[in-house]
C-alpha positions, 0 to 999 in steps of 0.5 A: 131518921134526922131531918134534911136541914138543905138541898143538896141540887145536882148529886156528883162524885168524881171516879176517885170517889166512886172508886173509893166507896166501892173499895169500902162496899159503901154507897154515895146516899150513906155519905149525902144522908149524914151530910144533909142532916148535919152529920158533917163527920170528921170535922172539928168542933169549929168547922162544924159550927162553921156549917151550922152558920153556912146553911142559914147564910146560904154558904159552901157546907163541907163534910169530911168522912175518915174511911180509914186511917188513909181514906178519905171522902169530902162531901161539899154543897155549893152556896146556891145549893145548885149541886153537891159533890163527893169526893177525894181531898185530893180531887179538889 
């Protein structure tokens, strides 16, 4: 098991995501595991980098996970690492 590299704070996802995930059989802690130990999923090579850098300088870090070729979770912590969010693109 990798290493947590942040706090995730306060967990949330909005009801889109919880019904998304519950179409897929796939719980929130999948997502939050990958994401806090720097698996940030379907993003690209710079983005990632992007990442790397935010969770040193105390910056948003956002993940993407592609469920399937329509289906899609964000998965975003905030700055002051005070809460994180799971959600659909479109629920932003």
């Amino acid at each position: 098991m990798s290493k947590q590299l942040f706090n995730l704070g306060s967990v949330v996802a909005t009801p889109g995501a919880l019904r998304l995930m519950e179409k897929h059989s796939m719980t929130p802690m999948q997502f939050l595991q990958r994401h806090v130990t720097g698996d940030f999923g379907d993003l690209d090579e710079g983005d990632k980098e992007l990442n790397n850098e935010a969770i040193w300088n105390d910056e948003r870090i956002l993940s993407s996970y592609k469920l399937n070729e329509t289906d899609t979770l964000w998965v975003i912590t905030e700055a002051d690492r005070s809460s994180t969010c799971v959600l659909e693109p479109s629920d932003y």
